[in-house]
N, CA, C and O atoms as CSV, one atom per row, in Angstrom:
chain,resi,resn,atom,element,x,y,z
A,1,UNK,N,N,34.113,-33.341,-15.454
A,1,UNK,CA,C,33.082,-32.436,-15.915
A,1,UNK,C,C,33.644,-31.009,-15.910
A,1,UNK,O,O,34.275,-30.546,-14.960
A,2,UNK,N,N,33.315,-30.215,-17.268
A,2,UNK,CA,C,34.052,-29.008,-17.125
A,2,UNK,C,C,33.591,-27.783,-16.172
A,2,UNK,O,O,32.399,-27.796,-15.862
A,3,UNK,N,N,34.261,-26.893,-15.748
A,3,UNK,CA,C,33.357,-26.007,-14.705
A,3,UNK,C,C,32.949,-25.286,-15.293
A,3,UNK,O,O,33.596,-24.556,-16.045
A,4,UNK,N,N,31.185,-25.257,-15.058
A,4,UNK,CA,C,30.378,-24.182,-16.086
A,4,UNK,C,C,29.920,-22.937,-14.646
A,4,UNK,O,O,29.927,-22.846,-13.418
A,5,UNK,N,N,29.547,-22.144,-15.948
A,5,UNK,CA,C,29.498,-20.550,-15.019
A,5,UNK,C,C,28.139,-20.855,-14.183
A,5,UNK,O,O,27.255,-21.496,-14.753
A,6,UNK,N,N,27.942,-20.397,-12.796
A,6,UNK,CA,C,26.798,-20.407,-12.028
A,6,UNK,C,C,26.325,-19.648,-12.111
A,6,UNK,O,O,27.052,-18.694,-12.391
A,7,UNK,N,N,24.450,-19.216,-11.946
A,7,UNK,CA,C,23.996,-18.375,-12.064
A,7,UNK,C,C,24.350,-16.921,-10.808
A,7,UNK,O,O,24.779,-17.328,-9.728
A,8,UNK,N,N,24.262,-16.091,-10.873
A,8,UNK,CA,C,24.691,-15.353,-9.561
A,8,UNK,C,C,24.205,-15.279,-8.568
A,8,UNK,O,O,23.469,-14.326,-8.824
A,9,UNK,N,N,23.907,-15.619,-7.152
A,9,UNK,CA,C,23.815,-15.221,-6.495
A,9,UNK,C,C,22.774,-13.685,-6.167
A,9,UNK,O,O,22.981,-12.567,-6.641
A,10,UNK,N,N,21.662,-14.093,-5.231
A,10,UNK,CA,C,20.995,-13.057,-4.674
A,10,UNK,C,C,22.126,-11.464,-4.578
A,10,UNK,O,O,21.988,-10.295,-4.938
A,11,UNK,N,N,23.161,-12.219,-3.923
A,11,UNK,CA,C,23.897,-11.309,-3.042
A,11,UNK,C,C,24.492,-10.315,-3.817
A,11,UNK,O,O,24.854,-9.261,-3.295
A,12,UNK,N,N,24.649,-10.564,-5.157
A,12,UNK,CA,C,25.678,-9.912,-6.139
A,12,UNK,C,C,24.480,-8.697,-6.879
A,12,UNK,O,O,24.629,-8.062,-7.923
A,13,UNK,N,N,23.710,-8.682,-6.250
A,13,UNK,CA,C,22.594,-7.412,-6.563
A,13,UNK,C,C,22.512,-6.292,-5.971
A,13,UNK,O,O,22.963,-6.590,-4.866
A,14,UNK,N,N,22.208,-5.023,-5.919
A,14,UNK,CA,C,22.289,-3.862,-5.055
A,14,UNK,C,C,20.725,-3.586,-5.119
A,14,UNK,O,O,19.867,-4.092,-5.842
A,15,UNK,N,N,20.653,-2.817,-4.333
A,15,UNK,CA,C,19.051,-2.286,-4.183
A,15,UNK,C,C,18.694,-1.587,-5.457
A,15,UNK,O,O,19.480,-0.746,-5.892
A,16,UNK,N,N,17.364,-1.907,-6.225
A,16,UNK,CA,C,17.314,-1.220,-7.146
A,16,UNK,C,C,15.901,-0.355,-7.067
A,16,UNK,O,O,14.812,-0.925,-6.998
A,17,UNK,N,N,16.018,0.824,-7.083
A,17,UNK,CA,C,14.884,1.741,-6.616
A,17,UNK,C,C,13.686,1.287,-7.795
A,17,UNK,O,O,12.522,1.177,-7.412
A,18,UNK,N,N,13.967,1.082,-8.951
A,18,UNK,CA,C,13.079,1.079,-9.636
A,18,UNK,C,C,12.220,-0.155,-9.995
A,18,UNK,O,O,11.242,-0.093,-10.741
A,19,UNK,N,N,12.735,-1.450,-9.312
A,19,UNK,CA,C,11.812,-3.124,-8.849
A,19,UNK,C,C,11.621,-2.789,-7.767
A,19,UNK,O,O,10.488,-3.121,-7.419
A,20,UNK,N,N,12.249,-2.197,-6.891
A,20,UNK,CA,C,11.073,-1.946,-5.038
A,20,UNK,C,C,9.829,-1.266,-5.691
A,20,UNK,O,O,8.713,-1.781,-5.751
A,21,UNK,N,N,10.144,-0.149,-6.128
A,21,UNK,CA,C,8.768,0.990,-6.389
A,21,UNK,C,C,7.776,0.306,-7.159
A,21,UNK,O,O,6.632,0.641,-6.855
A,22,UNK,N,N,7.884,-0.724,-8.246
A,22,UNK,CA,C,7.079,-1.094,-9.474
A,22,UNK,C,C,6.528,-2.547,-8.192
A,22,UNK,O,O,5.400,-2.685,-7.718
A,23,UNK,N,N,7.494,-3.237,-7.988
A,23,UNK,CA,C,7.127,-4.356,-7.043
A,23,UNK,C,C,5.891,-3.672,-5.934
A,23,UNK,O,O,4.681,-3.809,-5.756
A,24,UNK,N,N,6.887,-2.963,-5.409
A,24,UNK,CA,C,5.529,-2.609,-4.366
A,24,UNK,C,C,4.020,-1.591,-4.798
A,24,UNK,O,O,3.087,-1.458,-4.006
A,25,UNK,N,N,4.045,-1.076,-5.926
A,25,UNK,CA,C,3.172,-0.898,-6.545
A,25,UNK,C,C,1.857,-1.732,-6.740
A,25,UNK,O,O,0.656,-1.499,-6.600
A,26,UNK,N,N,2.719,-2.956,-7.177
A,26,UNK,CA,C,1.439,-3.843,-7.625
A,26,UNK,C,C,1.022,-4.799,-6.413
A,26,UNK,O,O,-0.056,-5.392,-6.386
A,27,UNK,N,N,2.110,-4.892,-5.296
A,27,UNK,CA,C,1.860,-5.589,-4.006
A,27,UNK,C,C,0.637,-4.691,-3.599
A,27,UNK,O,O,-0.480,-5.175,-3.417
A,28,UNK,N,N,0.961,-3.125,-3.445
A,28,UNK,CA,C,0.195,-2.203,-2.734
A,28,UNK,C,C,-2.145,-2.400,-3.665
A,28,UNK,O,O,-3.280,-2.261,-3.207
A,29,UNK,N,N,-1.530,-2.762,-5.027
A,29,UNK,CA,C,-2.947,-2.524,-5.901
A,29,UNK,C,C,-3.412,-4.247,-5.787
A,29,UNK,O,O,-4.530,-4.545,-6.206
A,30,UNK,N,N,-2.593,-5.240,-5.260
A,30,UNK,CA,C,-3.474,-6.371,-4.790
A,30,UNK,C,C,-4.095,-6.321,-3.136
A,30,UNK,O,O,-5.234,-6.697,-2.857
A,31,UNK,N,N,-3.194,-5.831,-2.213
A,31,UNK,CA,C,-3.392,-5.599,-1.041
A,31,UNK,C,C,-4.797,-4.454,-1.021
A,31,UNK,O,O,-5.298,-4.082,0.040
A,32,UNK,N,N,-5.244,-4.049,-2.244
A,32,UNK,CA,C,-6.214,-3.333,-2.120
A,32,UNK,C,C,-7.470,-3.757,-2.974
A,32,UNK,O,O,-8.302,-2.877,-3.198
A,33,UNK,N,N,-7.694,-5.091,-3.496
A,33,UNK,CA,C,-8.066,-5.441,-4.319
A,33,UNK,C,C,-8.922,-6.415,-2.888
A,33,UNK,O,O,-10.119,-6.594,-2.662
A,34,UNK,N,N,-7.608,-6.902,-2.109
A,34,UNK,CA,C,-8.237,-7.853,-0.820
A,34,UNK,C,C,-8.592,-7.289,0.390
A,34,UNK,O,O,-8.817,-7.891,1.440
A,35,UNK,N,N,-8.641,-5.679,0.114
A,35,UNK,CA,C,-9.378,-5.359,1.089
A,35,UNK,C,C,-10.478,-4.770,0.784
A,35,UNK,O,O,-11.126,-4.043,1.537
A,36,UNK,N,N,-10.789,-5.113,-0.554
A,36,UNK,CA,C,-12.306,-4.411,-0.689
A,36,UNK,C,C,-12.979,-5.916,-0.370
A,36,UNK,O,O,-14.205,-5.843,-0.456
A,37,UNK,N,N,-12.675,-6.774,-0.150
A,37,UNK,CA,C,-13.398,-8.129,0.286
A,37,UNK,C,C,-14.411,-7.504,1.544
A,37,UNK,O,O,-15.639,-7.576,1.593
A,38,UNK,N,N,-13.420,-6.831,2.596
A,38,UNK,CA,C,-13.614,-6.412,3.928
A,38,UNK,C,C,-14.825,-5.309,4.106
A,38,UNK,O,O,-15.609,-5.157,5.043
A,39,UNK,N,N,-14.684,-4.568,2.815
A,39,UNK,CA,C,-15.188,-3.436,3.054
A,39,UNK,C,C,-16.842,-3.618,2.136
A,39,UNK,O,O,-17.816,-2.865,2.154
A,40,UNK,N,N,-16.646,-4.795,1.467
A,40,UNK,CA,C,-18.302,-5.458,0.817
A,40,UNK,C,C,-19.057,-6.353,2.138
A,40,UNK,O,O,-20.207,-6.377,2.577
A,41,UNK,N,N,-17.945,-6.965,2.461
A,41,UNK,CA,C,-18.225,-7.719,4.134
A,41,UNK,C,C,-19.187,-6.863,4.905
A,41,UNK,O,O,-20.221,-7.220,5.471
A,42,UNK,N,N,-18.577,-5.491,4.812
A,42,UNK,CA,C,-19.404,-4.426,6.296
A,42,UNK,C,C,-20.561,-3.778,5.701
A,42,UNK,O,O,-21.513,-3.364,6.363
A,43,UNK,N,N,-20.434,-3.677,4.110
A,43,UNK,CA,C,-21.532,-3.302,3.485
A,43,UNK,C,C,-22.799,-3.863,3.876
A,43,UNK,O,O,-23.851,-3.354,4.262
A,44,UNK,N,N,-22.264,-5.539,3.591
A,44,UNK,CA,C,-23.499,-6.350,3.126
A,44,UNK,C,C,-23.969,-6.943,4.411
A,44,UNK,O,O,-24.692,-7.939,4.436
A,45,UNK,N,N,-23.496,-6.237,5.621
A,45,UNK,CA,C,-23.638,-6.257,7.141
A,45,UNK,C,C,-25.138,-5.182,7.605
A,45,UNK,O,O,-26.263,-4.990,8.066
A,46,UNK,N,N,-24.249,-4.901,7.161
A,46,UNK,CA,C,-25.120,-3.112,7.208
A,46,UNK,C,C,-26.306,-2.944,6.828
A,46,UNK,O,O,-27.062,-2.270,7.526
A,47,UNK,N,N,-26.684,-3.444,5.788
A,47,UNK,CA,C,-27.746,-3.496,4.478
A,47,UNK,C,C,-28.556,-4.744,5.380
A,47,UNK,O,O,-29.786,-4.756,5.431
A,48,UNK,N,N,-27.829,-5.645,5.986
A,48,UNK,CA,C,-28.431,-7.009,6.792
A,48,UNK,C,C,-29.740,-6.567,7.796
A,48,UNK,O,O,-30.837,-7.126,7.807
A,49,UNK,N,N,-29.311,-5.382,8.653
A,49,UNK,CA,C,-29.791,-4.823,9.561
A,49,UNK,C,C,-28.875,-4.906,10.651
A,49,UNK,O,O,-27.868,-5.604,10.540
A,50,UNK,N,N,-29.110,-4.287,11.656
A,50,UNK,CA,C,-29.194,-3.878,12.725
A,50,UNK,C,C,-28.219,-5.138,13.756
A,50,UNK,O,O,-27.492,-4.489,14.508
A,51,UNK,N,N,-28.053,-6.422,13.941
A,51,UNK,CA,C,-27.967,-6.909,14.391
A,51,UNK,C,C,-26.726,-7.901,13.592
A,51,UNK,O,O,-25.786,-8.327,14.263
A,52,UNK,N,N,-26.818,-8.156,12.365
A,52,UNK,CA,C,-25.354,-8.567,11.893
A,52,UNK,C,C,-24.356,-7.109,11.727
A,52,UNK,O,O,-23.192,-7.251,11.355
A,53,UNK,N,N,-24.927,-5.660,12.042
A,53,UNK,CA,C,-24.118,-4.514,11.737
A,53,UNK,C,C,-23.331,-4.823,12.719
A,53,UNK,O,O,-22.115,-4.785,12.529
A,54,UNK,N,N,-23.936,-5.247,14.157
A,54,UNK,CA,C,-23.025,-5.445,15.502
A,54,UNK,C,C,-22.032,-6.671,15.519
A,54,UNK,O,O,-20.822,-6.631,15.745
A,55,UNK,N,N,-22.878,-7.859,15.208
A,55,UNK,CA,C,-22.041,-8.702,14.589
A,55,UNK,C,C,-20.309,-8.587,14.010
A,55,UNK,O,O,-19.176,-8.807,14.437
A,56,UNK,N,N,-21.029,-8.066,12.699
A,56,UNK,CA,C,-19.447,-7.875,11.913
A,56,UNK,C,C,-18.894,-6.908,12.287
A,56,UNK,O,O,-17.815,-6.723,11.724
A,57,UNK,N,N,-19.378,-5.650,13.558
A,57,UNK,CA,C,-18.728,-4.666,13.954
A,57,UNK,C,C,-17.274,-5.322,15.077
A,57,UNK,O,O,-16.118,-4.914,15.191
A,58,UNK,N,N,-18.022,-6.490,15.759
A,58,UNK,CA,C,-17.085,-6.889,16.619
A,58,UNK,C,C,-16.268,-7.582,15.977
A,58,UNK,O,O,-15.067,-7.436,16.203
A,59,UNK,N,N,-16.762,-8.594,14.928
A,59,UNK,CA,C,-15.306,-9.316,14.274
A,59,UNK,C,C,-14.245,-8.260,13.724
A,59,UNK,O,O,-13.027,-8.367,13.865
A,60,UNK,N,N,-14.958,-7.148,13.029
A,60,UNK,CA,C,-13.673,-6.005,12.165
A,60,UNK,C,C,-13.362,-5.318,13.169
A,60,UNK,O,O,-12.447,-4.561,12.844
A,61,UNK,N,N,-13.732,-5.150,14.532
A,61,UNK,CA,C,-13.087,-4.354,15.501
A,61,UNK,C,C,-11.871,-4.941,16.053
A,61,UNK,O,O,-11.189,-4.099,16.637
A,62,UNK,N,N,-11.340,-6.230,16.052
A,62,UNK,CA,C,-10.203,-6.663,16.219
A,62,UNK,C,C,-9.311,-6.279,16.082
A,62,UNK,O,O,-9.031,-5.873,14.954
A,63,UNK,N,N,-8.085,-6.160,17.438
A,63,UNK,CA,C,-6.820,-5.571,17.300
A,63,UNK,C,C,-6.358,-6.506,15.597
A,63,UNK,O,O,-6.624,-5.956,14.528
A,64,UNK,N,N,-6.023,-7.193,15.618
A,64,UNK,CA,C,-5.670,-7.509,14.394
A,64,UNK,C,C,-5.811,-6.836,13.111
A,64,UNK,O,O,-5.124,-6.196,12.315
A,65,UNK,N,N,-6.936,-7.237,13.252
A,65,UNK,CA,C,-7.725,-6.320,11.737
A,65,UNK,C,C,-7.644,-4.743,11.817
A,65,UNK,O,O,-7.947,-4.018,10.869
A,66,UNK,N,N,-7.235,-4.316,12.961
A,66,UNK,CA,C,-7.345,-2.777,12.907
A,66,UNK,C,C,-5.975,-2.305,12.183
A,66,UNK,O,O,-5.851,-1.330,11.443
A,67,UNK,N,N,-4.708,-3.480,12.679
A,67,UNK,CA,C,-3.356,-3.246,11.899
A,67,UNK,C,C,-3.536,-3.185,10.636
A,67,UNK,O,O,-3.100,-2.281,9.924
A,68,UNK,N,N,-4.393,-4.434,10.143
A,68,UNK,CA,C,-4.745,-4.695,8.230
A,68,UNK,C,C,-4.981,-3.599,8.207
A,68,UNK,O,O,-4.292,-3.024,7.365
A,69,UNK,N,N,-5.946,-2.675,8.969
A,69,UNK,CA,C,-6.777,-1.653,8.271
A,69,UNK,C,C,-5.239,-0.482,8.109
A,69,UNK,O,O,-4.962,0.225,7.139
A,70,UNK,N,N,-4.647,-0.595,9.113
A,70,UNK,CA,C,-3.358,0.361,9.055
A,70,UNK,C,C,-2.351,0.186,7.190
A,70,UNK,O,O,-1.777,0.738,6.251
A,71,UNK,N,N,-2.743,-0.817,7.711
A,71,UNK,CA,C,-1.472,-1.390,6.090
A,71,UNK,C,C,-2.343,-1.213,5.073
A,71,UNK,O,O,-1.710,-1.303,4.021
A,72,UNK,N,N,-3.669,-0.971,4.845
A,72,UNK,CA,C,-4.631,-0.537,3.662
A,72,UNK,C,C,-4.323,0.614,3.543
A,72,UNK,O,O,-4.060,1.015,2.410
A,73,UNK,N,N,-4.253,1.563,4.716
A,73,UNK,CA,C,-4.561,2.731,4.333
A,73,UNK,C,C,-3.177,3.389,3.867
A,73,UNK,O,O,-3.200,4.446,3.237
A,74,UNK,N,N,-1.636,2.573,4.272
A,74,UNK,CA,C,-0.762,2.707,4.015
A,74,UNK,C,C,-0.763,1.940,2.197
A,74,UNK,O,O,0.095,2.123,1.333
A,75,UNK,N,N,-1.387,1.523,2.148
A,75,UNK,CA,C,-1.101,0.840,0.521
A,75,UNK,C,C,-2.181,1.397,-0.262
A,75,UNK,O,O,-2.406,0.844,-1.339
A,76,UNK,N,N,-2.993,2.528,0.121
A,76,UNK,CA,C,-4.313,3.165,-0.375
A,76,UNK,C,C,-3.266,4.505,-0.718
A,76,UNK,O,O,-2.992,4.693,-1.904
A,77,UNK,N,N,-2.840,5.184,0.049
A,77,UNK,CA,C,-1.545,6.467,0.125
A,77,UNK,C,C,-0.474,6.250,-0.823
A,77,UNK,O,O,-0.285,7.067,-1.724
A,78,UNK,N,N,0.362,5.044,-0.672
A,78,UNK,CA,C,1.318,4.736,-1.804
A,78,UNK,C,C,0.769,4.404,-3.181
A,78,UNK,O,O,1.207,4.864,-4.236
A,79,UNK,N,N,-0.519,3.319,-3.014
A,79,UNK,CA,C,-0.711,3.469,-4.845
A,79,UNK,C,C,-0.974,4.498,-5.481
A,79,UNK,O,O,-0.551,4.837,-6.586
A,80,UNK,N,N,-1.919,5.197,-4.565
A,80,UNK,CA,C,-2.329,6.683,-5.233
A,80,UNK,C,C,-1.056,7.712,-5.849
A,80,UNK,O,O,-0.980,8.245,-6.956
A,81,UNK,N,N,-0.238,7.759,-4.849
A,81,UNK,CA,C,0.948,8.607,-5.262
A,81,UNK,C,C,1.801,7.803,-6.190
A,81,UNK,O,O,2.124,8.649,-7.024
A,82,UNK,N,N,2.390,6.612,-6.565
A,82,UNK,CA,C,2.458,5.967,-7.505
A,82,UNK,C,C,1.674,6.015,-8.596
A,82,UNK,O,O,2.179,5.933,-9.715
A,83,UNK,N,N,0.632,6.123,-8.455
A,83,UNK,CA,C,-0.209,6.766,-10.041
A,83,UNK,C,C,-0.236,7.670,-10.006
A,83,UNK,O,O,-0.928,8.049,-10.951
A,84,UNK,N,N,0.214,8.700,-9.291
A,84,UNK,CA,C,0.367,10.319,-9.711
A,84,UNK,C,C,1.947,10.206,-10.406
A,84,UNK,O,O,2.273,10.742,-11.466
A,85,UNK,N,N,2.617,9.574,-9.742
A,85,UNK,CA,C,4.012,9.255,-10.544
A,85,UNK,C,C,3.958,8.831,-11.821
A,85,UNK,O,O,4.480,9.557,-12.667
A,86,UNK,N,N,3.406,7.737,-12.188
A,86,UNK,CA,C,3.128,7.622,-13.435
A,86,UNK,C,C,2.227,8.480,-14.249
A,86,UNK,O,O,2.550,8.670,-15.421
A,87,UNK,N,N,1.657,8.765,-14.006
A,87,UNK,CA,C,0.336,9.572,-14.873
A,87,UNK,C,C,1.432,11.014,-15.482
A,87,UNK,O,O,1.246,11.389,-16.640
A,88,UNK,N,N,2.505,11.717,-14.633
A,88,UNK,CA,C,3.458,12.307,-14.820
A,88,UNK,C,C,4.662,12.040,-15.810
A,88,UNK,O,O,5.222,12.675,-16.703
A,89,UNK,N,N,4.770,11.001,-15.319
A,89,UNK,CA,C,6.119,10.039,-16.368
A,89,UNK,C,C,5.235,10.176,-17.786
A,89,UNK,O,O,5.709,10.677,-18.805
A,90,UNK,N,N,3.638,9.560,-17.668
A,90,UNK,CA,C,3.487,9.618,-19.166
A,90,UNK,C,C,3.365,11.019,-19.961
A,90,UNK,O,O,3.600,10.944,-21.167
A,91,UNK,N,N,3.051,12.196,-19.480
A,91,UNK,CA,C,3.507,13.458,-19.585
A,91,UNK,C,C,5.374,13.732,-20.349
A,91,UNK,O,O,5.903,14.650,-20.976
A,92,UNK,N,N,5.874,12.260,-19.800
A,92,UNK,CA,C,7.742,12.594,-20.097
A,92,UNK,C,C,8.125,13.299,-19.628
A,92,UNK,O,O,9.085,13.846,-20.170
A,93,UNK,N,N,7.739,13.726,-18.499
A,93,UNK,CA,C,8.474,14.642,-17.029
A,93,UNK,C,C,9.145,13.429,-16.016
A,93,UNK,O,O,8.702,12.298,-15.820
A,94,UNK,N,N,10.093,13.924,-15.574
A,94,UNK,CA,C,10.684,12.648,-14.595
A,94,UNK,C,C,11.282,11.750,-14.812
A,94,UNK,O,O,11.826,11.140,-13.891
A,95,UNK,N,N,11.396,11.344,-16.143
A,95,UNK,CA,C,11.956,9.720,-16.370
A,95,UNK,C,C,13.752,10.116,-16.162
A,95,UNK,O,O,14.192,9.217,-15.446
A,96,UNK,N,N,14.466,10.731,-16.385
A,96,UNK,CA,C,15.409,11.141,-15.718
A,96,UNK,C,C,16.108,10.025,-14.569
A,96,UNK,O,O,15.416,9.780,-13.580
A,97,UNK,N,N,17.156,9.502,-14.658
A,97,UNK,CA,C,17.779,8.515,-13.268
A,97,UNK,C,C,17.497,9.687,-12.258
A,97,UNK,O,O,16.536,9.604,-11.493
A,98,UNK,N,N,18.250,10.672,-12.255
A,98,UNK,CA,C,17.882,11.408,-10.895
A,98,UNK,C,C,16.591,11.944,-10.647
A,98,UNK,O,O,16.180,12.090,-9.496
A,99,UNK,N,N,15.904,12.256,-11.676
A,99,UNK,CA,C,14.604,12.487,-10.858
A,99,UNK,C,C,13.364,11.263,-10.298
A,99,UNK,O,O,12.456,11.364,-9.473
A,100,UNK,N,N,13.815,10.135,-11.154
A,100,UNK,CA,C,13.006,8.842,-11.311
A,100,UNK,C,C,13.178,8.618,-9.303
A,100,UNK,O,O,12.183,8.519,-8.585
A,101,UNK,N,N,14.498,8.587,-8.809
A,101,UNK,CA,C,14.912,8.411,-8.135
A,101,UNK,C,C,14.937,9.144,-6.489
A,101,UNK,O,O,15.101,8.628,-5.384
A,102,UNK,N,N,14.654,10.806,-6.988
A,102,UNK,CA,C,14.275,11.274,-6.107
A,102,UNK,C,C,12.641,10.972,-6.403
A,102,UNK,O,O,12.034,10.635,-5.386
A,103,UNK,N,N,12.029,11.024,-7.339
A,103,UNK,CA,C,10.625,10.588,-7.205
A,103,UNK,C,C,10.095,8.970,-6.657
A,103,UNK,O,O,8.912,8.632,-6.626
A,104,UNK,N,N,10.616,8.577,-6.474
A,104,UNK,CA,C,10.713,7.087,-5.552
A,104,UNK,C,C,10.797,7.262,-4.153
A,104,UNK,O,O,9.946,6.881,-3.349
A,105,UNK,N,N,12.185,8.038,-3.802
A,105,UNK,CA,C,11.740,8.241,-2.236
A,105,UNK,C,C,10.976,9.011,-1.790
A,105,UNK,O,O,10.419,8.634,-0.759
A,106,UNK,N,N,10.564,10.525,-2.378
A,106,UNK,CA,C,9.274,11.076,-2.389
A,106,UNK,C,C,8.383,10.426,-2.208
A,106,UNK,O,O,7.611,10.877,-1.362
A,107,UNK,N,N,8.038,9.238,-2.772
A,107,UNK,CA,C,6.446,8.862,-2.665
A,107,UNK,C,C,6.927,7.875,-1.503
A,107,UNK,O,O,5.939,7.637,-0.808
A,108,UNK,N,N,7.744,7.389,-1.150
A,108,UNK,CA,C,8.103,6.494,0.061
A,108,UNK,C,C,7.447,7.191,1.459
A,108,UNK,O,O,6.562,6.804,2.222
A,109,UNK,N,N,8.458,8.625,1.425
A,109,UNK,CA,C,8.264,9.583,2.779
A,109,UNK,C,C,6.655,10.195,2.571
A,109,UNK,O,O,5.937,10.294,3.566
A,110,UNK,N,N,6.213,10.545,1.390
A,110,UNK,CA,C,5.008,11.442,1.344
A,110,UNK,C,C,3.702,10.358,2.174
A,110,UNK,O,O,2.766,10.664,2.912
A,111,UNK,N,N,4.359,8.511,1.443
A,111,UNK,CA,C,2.861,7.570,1.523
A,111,UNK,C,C,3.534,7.423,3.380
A,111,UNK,O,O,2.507,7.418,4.059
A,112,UNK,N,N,4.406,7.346,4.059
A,112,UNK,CA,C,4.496,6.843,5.319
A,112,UNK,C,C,3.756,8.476,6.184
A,112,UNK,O,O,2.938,8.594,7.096
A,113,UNK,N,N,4.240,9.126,5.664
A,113,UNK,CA,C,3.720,10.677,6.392
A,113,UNK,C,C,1.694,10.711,6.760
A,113,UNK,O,O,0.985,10.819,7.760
A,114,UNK,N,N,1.469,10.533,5.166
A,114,UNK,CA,C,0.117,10.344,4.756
A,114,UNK,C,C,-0.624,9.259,5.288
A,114,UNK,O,O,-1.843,9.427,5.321
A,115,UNK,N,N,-0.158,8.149,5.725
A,115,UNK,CA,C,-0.858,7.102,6.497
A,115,UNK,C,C,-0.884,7.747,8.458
A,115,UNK,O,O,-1.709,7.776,9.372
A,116,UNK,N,N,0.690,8.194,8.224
A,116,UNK,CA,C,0.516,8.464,9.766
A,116,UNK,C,C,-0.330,9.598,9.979
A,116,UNK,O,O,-0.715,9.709,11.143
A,117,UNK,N,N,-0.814,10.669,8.994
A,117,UNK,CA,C,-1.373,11.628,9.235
A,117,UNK,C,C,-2.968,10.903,9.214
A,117,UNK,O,O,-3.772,11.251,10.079
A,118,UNK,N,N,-3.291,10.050,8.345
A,118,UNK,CA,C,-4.488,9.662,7.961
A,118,UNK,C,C,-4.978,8.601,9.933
A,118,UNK,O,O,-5.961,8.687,10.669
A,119,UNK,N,N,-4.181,8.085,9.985
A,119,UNK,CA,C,-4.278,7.452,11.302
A,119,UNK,C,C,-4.833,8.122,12.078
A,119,UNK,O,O,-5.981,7.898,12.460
A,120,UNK,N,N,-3.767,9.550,12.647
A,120,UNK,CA,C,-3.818,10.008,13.863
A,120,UNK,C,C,-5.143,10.990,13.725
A,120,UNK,O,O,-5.728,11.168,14.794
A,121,UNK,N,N,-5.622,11.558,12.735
A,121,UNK,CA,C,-6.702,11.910,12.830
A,121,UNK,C,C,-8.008,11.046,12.677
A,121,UNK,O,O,-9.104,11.603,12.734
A,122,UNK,N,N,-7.896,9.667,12.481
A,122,UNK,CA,C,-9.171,8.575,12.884
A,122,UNK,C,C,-9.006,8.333,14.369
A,122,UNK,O,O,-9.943,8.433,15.161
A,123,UNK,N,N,-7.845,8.031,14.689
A,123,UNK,CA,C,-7.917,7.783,16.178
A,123,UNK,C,C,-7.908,9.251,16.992
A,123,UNK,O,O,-7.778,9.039,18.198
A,124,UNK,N,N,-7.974,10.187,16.785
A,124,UNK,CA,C,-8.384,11.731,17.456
A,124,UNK,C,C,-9.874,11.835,17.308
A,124,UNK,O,O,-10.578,12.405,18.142
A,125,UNK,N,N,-10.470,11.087,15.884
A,125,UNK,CA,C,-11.729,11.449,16.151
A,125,UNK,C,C,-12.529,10.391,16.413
A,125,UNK,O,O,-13.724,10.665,16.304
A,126,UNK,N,N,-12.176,8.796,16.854
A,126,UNK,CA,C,-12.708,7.924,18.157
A,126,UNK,C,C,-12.384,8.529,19.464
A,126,UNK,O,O,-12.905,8.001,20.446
A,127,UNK,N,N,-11.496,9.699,19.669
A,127,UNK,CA,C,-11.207,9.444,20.867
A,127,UNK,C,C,-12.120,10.803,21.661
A,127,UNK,O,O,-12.046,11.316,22.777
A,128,UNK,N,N,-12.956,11.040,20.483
A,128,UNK,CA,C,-14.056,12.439,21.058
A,128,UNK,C,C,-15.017,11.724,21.329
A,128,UNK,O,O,-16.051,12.223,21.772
């Protein structure tokens, strides 16, 4: 049998800024699609009265769920600035390799800054 060419290998790829950013884009706008599940959940708690409000207060008060809530608000920060990225690009500002590129890690550092800022002032103002 003659030796035919193999497809390549994962490994023979380099990081490419512009499938992380678009990938995690649309990871970040489903991850927010499944947390409005959560946030109709506490609505339709609420609206219940008084007694499923406590209810679903203790199930969403879970260390667990408080992380989800961390990674929402981290994927609430990045899509937003990702559609400020684009909404720009369609302007035809930026498309540039080097600016595409510094505008990628920009919104990387701005959405990790912006979650940690968004955090520490929810947990400063439980902790009054």
């Amino acid at each position: 049998m003659p030796n035919r060419p193999l497809s390549p290998h994962l490994s023979v790829y380099r990081f490419k800024y512009t499938l992380t950013t678009s990938i995690l884009n649309r990871f970040t706008g489903a991850a927010l699609s499944g947390g409005l599940a959560l946030l109709v959940f506490w609505l339709m708690a609420v609206a219940d009265g008084a007694g499923a409000q406590q209810r679903a207060e203790r199930l969403l008060g879970a260390t667990p769920l408080r992380v989800l809530y961390a990674a929402l608000i981290f994927a609430l920060v990045y899509h937003l600035l990702a559609g400020i990225r684009h909404l720009v690009w369609d302007t035809g500002r930026g498309l540039e390799r080097s600016q595409a590129r510094r505008s990628a890690w920009l919104i990387g550092v701005l959405s990790v800054l912006g979650t940690l800022a968004i955090l520490a002032a929810l947990c400063h103002g439980v902790s009054r």
